[in-house]
N, C-alpha and C positions, 0 to 999 in steps of 0.2 A: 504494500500500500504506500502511495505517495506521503511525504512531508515537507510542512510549509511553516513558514514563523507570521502569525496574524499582524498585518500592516494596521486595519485598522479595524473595526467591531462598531456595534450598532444592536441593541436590541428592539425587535419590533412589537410594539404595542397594539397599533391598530393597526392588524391586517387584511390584505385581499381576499376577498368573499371566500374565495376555495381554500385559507388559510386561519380565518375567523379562529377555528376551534381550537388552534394550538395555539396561539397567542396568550402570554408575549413568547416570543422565542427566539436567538440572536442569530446574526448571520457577522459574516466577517470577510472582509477581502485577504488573501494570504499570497504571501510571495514567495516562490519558490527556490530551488538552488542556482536554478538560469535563469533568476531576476524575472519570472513573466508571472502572472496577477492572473487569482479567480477570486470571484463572489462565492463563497460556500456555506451553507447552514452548518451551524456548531449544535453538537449533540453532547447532552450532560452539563459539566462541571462548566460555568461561564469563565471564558479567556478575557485578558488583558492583550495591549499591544505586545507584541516582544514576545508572546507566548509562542511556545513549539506546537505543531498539533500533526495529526493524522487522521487520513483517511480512514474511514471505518465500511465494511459494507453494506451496501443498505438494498432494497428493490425500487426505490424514488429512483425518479428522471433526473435529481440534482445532487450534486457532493453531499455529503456529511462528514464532516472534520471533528474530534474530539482532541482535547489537548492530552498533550502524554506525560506522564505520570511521574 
């Protein structure tokens, strides 16, 4: 599984209709070892900047990153 160090985080309170239910829940932009950026939903423990994290698998169309331990 890939790893990223979170650039920057955001958690969402008021979300889009098909996401309503799990709100709040945070997302984070992460930057990888060759310097290039995704958007990814953080699962669990809430990140700070600076944090390490990893990919975890999930059956969603979009990342899930957790921080590592």
């Amino acid at each position: 599984m890939r790893q990223a160090i979170v650039y920057t985080e955001t958690v969402i309170h008021s979300a889009p209709e098909q996401f309503a239910a799990e709100a709040p829940y945070q997302i984070a932009v992460v930057t990888f070892e060759d310097q290039t950026r995704l958007l990814v939903r953080i699962s669990g423990q809430r990140v700070q900047i600076g944090d390490a994290v990893r990919e975890v698998e999930s059956p969603l169309t979009y990342p899930i990153f957790e921080v590592i331990s």
